[in-house]
C-alpha positions as a printed Julia matrix, in Angstrom:
116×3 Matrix{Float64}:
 -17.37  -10.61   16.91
 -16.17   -9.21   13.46
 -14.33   -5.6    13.7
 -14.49   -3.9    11.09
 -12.08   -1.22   10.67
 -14.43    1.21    7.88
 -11.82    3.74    7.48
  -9.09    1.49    6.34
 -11.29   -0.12    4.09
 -12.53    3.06    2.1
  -8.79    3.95    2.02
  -7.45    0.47    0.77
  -9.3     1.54   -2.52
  -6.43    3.83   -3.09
  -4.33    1.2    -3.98
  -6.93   -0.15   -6.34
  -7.07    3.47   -8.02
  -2.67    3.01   -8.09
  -2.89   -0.26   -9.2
  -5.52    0.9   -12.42
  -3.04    3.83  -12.97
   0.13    1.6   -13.12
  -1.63   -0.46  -15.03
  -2.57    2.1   -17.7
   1.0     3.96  -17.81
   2.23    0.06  -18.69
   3.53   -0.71  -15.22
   2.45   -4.25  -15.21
   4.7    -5.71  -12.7
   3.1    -3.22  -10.38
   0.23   -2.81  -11.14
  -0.07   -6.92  -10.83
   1.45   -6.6    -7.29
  -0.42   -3.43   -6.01
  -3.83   -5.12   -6.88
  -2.69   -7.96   -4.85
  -1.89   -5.75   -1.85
  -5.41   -3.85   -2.13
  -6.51   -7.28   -2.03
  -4.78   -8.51    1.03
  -5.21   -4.71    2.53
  -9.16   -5.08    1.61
  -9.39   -8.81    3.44
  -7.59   -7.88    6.29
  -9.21   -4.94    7.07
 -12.74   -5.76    6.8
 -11.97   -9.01    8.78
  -9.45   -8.53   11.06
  -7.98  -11.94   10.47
  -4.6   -12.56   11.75
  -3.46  -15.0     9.66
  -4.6   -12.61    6.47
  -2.46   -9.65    8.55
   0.45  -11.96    8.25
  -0.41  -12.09    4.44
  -0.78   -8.78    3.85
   2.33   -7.67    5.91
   4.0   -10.55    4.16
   2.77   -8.81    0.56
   2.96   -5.59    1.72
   7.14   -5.87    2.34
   7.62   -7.6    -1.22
   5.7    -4.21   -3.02
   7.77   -2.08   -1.08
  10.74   -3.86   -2.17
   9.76   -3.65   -5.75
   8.65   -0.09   -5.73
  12.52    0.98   -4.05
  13.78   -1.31   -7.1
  11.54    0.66   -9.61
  12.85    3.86   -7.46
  16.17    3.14   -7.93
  16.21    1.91  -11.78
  14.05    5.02  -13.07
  16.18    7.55  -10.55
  12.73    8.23   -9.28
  13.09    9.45   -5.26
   9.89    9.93   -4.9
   8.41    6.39   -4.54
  11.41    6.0    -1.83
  10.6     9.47   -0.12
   7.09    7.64    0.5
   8.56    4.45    1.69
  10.98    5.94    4.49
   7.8     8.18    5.45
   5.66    5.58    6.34
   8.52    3.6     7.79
   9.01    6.59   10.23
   5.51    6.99   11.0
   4.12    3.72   11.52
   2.51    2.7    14.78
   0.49   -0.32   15.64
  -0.66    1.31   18.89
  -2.52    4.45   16.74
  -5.57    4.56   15.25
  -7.45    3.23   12.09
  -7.43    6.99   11.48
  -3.85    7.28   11.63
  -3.33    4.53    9.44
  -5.31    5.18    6.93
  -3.85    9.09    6.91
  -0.24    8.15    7.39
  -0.09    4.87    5.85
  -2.6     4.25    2.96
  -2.37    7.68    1.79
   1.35    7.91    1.59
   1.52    4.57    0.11
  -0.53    5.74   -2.84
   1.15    8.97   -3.55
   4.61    6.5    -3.78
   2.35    4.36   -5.67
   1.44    6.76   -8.36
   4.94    8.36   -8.7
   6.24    5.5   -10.42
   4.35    6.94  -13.34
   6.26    9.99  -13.06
């Protein structure tokens, strides 16, 4: 039976709304890879796939990476601020709630600083 986790679904469209945002302040390389992660964050979500968590994980790790580069080049903290938040936060064992509150959320504030 198909789980589908509705709160994490509505708040993967964050990172569509980050990615459009990027994309407009001439962030390509960004925008490019944060589309792919609401992409990946979308699938998973509404499917619960593993193999598509491993994906979006997988993704997930490489934007991160990129955004602490883009962090670190501009002299921008904030994108990084985000990051180690939702490193400290982040619990498998909590709910869809929790994650879309603590993860998503955070994830598109760092998102959206890199236009600062």
């Amino acid at each position: 039976m198909m789980k589908i986790r509705n709160i994490c679904c509505v708040s993967s469209q964050l990172f569509l709304i980050a990615s459009i945002i990027n994309y407009n302040y001439e962030n390509y390389w960004c925008s490019y890879y944060i589309s792919l992660m609401y992409v990946s964050s979308t699938i998973y979500h509404s499917t619960g796939n593993m193999t598509i968590r491993k994906i979006d994980i997988f993704i997930t790790k490489f934007v991160i990476l990129l955004c602490i580069m883009f962090s670190i080049k501009y002299n921008n903290i904030y994108p990084s601020f985000c990051t180690g938040f939702i490193m400290i936060v982040y619990n498998l064992k909590k709910s869809n709630m929790y994650h879309a509150i603590f993860v998503h959320i955070p994830a598109f504030c760092g998102f959206i600083s890199l236009c600062i």
